[in-house]
VMD Tcl script that builds the backbone (N, CA, C; Angstrom):
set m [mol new atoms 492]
animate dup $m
set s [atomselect $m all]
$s set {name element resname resid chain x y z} {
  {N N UNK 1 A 99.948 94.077 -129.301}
  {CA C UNK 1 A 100.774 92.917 -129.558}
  {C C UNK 1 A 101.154 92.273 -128.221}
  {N N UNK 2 A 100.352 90.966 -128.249}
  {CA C UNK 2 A 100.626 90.318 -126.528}
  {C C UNK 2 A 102.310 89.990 -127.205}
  {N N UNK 3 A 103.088 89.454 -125.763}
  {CA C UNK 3 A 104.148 88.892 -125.493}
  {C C UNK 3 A 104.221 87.517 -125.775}
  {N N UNK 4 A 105.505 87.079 -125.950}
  {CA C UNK 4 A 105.493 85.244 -126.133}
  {C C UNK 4 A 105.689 84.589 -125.111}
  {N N UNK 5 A 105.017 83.616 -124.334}
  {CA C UNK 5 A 105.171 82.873 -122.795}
  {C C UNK 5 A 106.948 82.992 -122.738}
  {N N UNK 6 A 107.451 82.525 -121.486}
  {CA C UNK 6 A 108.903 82.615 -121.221}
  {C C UNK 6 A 108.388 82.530 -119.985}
  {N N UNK 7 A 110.128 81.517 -119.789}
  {CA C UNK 7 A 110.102 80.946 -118.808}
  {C C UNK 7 A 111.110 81.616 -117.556}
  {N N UNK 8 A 110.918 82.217 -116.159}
  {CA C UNK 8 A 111.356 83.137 -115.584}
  {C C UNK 8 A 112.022 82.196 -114.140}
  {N N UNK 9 A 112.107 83.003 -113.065}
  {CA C UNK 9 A 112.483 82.086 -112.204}
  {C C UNK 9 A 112.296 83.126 -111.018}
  {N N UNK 10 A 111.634 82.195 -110.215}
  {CA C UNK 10 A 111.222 82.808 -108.544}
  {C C UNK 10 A 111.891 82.142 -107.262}
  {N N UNK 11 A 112.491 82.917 -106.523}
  {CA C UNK 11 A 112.920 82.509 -105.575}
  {C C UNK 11 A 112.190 82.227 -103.874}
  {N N UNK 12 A 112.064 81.266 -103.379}
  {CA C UNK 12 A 111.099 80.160 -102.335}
  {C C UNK 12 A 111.687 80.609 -101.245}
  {N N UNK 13 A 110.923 80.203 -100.474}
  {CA C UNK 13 A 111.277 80.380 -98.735}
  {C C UNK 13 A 112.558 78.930 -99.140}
  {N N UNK 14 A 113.136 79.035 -97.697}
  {CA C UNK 14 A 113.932 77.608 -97.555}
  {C C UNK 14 A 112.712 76.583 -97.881}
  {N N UNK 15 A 113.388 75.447 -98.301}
  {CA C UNK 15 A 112.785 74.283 -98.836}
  {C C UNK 15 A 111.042 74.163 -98.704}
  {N N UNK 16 A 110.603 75.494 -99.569}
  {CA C UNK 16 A 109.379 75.504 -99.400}
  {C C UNK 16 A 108.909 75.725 -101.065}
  {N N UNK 17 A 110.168 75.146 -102.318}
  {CA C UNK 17 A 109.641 74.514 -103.464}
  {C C UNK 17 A 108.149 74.325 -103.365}
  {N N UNK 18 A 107.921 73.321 -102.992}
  {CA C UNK 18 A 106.732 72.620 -103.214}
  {C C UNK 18 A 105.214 72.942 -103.101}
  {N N UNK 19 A 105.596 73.658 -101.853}
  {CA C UNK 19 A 104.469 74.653 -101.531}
  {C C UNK 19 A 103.907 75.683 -102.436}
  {N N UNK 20 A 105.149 76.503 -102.587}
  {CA C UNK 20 A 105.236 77.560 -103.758}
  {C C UNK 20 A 104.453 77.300 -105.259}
  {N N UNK 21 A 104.810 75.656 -105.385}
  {CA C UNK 21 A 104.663 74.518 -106.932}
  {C C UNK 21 A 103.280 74.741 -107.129}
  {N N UNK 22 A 102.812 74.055 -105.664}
  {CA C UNK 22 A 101.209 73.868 -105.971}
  {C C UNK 22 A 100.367 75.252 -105.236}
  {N N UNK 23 A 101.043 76.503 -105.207}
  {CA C UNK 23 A 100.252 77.715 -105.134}
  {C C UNK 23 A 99.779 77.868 -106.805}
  {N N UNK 24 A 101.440 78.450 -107.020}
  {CA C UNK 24 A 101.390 78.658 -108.536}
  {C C UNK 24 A 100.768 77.873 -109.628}
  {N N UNK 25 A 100.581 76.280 -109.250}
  {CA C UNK 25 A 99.305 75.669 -110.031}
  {C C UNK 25 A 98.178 75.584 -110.471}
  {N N UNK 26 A 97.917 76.096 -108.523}
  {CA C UNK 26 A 96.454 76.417 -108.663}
  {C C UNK 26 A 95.688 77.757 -109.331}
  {N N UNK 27 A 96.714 78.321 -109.441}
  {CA C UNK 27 A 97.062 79.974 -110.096}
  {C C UNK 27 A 96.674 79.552 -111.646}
  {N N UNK 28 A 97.321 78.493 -112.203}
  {CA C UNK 28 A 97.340 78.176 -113.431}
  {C C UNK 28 A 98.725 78.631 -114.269}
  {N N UNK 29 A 99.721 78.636 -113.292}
  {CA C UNK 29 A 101.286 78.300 -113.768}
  {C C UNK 29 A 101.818 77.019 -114.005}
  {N N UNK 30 A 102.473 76.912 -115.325}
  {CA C UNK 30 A 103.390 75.500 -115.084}
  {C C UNK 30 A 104.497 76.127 -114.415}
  {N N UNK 31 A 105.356 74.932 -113.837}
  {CA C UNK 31 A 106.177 75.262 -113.171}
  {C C UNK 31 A 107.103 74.200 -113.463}
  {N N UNK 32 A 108.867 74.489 -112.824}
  {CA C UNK 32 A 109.537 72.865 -113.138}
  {C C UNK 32 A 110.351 73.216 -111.958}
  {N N UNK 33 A 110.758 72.505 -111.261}
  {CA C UNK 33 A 111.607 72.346 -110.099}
  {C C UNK 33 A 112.204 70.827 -110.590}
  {N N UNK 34 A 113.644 71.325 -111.229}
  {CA C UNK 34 A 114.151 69.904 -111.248}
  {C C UNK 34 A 114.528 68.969 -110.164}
  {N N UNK 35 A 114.480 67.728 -110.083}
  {CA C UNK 35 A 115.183 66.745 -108.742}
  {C C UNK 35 A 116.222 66.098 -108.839}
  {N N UNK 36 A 117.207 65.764 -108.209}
  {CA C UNK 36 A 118.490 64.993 -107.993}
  {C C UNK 36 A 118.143 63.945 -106.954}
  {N N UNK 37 A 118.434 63.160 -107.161}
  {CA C UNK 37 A 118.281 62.164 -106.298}
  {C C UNK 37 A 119.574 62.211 -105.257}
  {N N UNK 38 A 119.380 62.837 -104.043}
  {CA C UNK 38 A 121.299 62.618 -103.002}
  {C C UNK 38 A 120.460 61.403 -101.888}
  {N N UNK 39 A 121.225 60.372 -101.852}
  {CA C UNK 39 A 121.503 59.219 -100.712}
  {C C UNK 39 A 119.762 58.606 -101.212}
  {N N UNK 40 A 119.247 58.673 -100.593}
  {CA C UNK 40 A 118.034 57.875 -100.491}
  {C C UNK 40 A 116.012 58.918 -100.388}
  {N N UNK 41 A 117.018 60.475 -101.031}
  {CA C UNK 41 A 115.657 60.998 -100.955}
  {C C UNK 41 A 116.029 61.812 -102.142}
  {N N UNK 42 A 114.906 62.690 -102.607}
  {CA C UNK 42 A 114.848 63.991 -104.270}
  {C C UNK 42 A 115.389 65.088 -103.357}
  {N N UNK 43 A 115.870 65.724 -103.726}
  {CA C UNK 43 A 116.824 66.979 -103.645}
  {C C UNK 43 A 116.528 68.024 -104.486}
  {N N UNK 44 A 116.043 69.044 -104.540}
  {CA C UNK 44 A 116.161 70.227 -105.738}
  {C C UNK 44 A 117.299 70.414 -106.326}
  {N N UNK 45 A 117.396 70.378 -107.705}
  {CA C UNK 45 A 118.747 70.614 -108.366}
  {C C UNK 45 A 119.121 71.903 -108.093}
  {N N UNK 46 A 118.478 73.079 -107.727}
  {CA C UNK 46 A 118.571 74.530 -107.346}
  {C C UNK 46 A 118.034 74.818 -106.246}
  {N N UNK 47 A 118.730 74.811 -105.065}
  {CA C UNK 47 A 117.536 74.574 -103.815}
  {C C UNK 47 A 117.215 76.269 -103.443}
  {N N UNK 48 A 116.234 75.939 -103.532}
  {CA C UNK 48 A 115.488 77.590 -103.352}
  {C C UNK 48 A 114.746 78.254 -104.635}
  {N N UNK 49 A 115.035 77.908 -105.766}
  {CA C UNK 49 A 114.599 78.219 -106.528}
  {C C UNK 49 A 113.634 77.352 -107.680}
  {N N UNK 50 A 112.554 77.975 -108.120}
  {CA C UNK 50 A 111.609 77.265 -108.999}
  {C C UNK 50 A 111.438 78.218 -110.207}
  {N N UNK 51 A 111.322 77.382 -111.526}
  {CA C UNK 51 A 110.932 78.006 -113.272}
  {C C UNK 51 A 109.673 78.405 -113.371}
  {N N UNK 52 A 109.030 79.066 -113.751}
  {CA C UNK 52 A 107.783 79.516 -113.899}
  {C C UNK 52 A 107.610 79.663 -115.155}
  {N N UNK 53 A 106.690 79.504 -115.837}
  {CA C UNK 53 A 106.641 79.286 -116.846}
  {C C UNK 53 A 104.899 81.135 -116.902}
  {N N UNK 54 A 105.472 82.147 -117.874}
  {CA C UNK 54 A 104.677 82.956 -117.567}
  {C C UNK 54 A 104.133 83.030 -119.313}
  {N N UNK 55 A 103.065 83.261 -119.004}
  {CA C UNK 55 A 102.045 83.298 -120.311}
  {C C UNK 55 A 101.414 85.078 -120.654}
  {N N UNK 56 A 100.913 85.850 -119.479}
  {CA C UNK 56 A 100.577 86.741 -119.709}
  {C C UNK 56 A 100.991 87.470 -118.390}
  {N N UNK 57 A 100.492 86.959 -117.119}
  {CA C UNK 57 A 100.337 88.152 -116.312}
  {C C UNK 57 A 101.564 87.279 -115.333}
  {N N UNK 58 A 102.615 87.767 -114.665}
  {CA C UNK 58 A 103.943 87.417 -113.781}
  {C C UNK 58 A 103.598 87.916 -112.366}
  {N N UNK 59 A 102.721 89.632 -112.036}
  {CA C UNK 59 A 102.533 89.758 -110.896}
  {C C UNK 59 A 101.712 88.531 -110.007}
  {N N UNK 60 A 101.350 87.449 -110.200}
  {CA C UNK 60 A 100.751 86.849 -109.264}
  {C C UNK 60 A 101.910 85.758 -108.454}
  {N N UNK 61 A 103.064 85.821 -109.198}
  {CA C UNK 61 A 103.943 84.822 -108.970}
  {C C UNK 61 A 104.630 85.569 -107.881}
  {N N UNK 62 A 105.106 86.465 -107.942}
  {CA C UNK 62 A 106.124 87.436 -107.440}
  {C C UNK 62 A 105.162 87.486 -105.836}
  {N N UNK 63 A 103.457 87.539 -105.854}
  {CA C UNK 63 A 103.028 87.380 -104.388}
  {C C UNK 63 A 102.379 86.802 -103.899}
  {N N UNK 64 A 103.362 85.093 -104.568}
  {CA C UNK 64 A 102.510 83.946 -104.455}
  {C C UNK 64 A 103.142 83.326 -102.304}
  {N N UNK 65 A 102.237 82.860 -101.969}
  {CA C UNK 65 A 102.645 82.564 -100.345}
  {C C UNK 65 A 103.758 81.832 -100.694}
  {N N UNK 66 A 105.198 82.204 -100.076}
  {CA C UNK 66 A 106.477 81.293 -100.074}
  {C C UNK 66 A 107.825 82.011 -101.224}
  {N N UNK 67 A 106.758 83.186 -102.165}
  {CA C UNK 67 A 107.993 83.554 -102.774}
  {C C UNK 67 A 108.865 84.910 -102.326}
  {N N UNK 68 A 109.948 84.559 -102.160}
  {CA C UNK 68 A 110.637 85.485 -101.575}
  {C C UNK 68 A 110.578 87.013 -102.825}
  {N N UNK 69 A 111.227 86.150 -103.671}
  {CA C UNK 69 A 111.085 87.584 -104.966}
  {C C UNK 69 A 111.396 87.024 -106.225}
  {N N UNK 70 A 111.655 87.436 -107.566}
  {CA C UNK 70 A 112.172 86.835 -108.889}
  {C C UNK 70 A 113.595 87.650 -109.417}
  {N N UNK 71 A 113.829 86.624 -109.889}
  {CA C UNK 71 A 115.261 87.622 -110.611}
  {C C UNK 71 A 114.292 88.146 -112.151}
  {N N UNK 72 A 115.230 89.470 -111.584}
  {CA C UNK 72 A 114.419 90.490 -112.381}
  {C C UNK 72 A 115.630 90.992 -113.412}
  {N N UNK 73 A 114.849 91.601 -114.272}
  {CA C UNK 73 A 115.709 91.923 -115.163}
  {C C UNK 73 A 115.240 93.950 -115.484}
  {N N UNK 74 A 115.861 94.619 -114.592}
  {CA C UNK 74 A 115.269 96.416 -114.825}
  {C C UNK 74 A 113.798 95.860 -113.657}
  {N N UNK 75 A 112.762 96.050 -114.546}
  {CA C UNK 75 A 111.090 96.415 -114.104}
  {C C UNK 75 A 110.357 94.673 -114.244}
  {N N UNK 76 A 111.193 93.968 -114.890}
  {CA C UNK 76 A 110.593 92.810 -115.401}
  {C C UNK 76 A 111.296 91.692 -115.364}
  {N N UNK 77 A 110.444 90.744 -115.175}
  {CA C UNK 77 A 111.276 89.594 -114.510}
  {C C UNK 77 A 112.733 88.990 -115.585}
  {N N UNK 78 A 113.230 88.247 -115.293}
  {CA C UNK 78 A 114.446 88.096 -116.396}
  {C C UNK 78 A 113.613 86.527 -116.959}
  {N N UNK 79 A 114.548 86.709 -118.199}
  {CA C UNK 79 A 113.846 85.861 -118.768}
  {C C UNK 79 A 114.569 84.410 -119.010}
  {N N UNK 80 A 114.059 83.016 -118.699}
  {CA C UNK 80 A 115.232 82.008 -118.868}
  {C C UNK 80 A 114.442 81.613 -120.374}
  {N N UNK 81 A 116.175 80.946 -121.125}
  {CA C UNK 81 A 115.812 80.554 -122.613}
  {C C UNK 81 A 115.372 79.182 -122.140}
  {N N UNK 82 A 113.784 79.135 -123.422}
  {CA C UNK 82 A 113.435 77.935 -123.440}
  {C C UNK 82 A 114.354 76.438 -123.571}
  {N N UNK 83 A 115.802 76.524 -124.220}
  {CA C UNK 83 A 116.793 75.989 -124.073}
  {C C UNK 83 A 117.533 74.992 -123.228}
  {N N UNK 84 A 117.832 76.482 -122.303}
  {CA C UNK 84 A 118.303 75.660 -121.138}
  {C C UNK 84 A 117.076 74.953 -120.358}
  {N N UNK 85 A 116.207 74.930 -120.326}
  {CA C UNK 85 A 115.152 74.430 -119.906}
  {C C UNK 85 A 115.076 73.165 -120.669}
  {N N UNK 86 A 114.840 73.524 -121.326}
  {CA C UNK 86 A 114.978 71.820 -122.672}
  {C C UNK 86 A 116.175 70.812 -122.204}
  {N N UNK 87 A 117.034 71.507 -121.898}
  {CA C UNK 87 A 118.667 70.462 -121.613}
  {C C UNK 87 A 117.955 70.375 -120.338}
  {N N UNK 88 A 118.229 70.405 -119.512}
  {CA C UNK 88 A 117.737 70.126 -118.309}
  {C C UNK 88 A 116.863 69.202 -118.248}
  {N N UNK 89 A 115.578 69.661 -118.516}
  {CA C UNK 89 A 114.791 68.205 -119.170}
  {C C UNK 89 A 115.038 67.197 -119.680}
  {N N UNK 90 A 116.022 67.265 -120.548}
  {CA C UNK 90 A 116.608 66.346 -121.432}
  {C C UNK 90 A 117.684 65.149 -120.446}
  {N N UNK 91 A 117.567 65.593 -119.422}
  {CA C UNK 91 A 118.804 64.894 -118.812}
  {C C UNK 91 A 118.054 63.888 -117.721}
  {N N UNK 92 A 116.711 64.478 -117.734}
  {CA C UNK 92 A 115.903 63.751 -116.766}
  {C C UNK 92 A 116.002 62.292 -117.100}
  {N N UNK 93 A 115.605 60.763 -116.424}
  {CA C UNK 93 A 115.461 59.792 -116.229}
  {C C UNK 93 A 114.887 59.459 -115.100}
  {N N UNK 94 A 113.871 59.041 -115.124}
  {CA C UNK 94 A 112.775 58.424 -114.342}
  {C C UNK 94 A 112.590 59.755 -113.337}
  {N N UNK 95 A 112.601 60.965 -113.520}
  {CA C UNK 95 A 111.776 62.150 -112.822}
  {C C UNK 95 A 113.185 62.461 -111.969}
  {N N UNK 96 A 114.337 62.406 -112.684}
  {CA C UNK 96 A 115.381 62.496 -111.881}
  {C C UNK 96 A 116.539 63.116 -112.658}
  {N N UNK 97 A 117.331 64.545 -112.693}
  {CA C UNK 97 A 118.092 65.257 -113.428}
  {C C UNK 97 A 119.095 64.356 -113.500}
  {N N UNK 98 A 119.992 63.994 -113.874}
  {CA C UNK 98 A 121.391 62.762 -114.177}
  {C C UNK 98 A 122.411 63.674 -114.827}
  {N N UNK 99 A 123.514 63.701 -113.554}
  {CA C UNK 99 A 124.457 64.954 -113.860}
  {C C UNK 99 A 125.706 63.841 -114.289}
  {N N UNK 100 A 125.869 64.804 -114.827}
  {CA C UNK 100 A 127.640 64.465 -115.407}
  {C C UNK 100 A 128.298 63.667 -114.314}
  {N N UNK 101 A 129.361 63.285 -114.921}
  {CA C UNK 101 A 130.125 62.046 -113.069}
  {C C UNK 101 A 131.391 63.912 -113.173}
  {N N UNK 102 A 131.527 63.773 -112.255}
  {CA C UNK 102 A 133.184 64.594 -112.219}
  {C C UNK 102 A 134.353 63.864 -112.767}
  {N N UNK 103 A 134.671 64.755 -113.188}
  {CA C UNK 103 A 136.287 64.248 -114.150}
  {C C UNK 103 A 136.581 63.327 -112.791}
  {N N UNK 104 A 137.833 61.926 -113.566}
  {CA C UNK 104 A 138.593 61.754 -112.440}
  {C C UNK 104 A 139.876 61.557 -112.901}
  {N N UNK 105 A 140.290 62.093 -111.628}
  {CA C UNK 105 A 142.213 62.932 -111.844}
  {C C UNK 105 A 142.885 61.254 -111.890}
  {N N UNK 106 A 143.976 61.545 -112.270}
  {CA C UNK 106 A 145.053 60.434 -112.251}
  {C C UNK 106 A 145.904 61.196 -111.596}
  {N N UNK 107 A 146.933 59.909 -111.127}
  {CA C UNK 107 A 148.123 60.348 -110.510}
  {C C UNK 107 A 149.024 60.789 -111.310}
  {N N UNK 108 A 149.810 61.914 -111.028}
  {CA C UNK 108 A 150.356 62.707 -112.124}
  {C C UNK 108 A 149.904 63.731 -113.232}
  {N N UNK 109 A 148.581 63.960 -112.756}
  {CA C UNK 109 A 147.850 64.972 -113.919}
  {C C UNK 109 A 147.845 66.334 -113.266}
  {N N UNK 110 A 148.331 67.332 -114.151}
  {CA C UNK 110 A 148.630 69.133 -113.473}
  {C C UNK 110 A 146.876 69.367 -113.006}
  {N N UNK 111 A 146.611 70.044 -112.086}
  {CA C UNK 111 A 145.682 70.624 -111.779}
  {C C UNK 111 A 145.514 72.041 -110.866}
  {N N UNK 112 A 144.536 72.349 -110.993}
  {CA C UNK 112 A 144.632 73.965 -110.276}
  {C C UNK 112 A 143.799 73.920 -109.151}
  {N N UNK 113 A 144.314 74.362 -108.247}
  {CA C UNK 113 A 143.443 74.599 -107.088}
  {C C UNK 113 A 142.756 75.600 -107.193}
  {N N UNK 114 A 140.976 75.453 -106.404}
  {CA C UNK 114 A 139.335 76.158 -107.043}
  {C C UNK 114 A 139.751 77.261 -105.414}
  {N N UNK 115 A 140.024 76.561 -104.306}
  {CA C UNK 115 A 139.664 76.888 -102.741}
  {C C UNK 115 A 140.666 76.543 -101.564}
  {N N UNK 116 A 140.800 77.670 -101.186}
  {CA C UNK 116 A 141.358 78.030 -100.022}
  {C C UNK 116 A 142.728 78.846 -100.028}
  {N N UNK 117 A 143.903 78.648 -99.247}
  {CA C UNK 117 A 144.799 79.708 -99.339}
  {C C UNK 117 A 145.579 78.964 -100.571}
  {N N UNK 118 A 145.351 78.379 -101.155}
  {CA C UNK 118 A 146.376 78.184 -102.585}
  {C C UNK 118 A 145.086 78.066 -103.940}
  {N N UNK 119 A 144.391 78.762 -103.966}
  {CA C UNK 119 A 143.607 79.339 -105.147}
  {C C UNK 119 A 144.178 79.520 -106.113}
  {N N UNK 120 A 144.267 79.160 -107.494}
  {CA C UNK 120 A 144.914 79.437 -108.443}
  {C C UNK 120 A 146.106 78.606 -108.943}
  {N N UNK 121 A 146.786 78.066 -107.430}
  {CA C UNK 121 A 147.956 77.717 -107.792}
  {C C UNK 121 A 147.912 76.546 -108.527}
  {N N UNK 122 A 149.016 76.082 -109.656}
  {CA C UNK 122 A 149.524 75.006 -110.179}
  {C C UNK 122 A 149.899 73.918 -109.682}
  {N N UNK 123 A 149.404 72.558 -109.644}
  {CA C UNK 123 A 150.029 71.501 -109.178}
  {C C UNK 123 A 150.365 70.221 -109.931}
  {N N UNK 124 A 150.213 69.187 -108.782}
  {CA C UNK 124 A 150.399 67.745 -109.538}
  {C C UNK 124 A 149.461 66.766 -108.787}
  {N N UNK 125 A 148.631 66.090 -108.961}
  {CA C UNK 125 A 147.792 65.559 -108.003}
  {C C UNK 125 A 148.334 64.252 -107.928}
  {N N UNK 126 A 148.334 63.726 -106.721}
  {CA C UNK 126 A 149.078 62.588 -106.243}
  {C C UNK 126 A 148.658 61.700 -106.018}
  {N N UNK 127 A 147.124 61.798 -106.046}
  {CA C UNK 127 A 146.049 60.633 -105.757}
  {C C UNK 127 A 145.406 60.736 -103.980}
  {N N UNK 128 A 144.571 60.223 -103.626}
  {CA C UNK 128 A 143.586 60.536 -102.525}
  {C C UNK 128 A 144.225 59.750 -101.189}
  {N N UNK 129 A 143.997 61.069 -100.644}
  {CA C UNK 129 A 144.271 60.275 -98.658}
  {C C UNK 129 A 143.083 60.513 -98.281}
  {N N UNK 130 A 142.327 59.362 -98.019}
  {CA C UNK 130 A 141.232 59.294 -97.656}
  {C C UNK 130 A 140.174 59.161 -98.428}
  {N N UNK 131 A 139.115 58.997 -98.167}
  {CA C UNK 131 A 137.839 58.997 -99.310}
  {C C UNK 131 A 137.260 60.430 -99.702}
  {N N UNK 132 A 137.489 60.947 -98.644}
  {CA C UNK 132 A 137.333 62.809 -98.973}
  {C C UNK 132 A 138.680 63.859 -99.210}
  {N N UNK 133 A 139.826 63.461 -99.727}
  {CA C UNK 133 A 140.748 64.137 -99.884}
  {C C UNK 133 A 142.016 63.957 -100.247}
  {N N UNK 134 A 142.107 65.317 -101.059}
  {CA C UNK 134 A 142.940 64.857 -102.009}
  {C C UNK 134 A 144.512 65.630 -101.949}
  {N N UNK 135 A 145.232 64.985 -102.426}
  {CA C UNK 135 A 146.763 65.182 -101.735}
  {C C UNK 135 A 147.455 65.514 -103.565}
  {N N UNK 136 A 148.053 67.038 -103.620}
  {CA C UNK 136 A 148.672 67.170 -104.169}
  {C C UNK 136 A 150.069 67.765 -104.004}
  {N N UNK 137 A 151.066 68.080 -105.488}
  {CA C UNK 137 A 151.995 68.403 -105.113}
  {C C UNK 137 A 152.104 69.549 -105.419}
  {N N UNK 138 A 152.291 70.544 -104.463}
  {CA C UNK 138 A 152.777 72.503 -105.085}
  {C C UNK 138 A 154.403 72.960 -104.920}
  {N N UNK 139 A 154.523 73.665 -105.425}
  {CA C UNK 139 A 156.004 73.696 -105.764}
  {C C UNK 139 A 155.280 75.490 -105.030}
  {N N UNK 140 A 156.095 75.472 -103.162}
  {CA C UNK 140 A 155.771 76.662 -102.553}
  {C C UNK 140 A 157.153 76.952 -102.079}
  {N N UNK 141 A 157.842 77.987 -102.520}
  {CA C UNK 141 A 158.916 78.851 -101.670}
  {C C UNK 141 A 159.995 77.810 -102.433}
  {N N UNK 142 A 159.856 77.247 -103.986}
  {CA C UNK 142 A 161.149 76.750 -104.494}
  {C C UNK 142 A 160.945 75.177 -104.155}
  {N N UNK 143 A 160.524 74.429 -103.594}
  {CA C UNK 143 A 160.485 72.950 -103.068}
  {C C UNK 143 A 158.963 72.855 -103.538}
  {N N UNK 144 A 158.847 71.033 -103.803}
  {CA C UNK 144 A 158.069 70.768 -103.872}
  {C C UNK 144 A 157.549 70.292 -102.376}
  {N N UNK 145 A 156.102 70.596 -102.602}
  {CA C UNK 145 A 155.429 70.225 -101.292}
  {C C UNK 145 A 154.102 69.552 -101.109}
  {N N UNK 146 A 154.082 68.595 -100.601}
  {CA C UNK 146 A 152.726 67.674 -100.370}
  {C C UNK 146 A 151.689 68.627 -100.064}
  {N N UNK 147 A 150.569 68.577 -100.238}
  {CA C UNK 147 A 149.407 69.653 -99.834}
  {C C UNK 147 A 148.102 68.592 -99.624}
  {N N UNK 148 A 147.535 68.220 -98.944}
  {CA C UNK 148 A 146.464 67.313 -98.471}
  {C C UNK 148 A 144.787 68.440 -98.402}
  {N N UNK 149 A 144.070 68.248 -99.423}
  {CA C UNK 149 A 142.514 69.173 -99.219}
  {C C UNK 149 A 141.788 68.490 -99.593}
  {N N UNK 150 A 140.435 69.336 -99.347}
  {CA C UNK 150 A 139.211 68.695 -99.359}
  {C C UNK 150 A 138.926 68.780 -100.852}
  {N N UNK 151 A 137.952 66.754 -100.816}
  {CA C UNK 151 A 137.635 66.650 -102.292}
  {C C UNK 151 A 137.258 67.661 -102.902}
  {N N UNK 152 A 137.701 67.897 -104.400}
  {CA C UNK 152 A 136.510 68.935 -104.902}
  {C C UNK 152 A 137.468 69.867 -105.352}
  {N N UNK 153 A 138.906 70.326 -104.548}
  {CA C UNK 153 A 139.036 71.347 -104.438}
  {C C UNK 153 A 140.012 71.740 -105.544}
  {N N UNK 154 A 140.257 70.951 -106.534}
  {CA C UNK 154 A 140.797 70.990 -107.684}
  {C C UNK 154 A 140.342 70.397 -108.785}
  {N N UNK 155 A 140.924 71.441 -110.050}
  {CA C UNK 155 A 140.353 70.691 -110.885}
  {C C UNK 155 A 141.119 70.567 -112.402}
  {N N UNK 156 A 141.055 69.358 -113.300}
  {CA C UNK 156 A 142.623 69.364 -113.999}
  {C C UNK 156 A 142.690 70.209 -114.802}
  {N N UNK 157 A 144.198 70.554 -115.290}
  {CA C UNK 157 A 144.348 71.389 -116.208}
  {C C UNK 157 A 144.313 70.819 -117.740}
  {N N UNK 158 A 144.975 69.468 -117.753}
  {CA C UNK 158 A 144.510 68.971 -119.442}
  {C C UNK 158 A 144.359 67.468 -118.788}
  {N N UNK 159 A 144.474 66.522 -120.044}
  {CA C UNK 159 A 143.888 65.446 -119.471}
  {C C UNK 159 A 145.875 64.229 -119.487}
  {N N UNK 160 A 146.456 64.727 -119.946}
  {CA C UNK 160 A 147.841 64.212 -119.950}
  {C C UNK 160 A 148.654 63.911 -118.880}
  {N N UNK 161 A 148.816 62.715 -118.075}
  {CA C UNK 161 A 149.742 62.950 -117.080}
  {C C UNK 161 A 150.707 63.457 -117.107}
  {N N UNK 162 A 151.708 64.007 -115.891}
  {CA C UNK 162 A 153.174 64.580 -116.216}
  {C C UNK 162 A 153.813 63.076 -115.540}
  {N N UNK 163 A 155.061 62.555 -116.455}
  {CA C UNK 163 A 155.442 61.481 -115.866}
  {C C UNK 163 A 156.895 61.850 -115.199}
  {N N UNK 164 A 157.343 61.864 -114.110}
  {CA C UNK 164 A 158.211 62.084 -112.906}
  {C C UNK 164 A 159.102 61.323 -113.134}
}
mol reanalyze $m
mol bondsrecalc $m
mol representation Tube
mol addrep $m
């Protein structure tokens, strides 16, 4: 009883996708390396990593020139659901993955900090100083206190402002 194709995933030298793409082609692998488009060039949506698409035999992938190794699962490679592969695809437009926009905070909406020495903590976001950063309010040692970080670094807790 052969196996059913499934789709696995191998990990590339640094930005040596492509190389890896058209080894494994010539091998007679499909393959998918999704793209993002950042500023004015394609980007790997996973940089370092490429889908392989395996039909019968996986050892040729694993010592194809450029692959570092596969996520394995025990003795055998792990397996990605045809699924998430499908969504992914599905999001493509003109050979280009099209991600979600990021929430955007209002002034006055609770949020939690993702990074740095206030991880976890509860706030109030106050709106942006600067084009990269964002200024909230934490309530540290009993007082409220201005806190100024890098974009990104929060994210809201519901979508309701608190009104002051």
């Amino acid at each position: 009883m052969s196996e059913q194709p499934y789709w696995t995933v191998a990990v590339a030298m640094s930005q040596r996708e492509d190389l890896v793409t058209g080894h494994l082609k010539r091998e007679g692998f499909e393959t998918y390396v999704p793209k993002v488009r950042e500023e004015k060039r394609a980007a790997p949506l996973f940089p370092g990593y490429l889908m392989v698409r395996v039909l019968v035999r996986w050892y040729p992938i694993r010592w194809c020139p450029g692959v570092l190794r596969m996520l394995m699962n025990g003795d055998k490679p792990a397996k990605l659901s045809d699924a998430i592969v499908d969504e992914i695809k599905g999001r493509e437009v003109r050979g280009f993955v099209k991600l979600p926009k990021a929430p955007t905070l209002q002034e006055g909406q609770p949020v939690r900090v993702l990074t740095g020495m206030f991880t976890g903590r509860v706030g109030v976001f106050q709106g942006m100083s600067g084009s990269q950063r964002e200024r909230v309010l934490l309530d540290l040692l009993g007082q409220s206190v201005p806190v100024v970080m890098p974009k990104g670094s929060v994210e809201p807790i519901n979508e309701r402002p608190i009104s002051r």
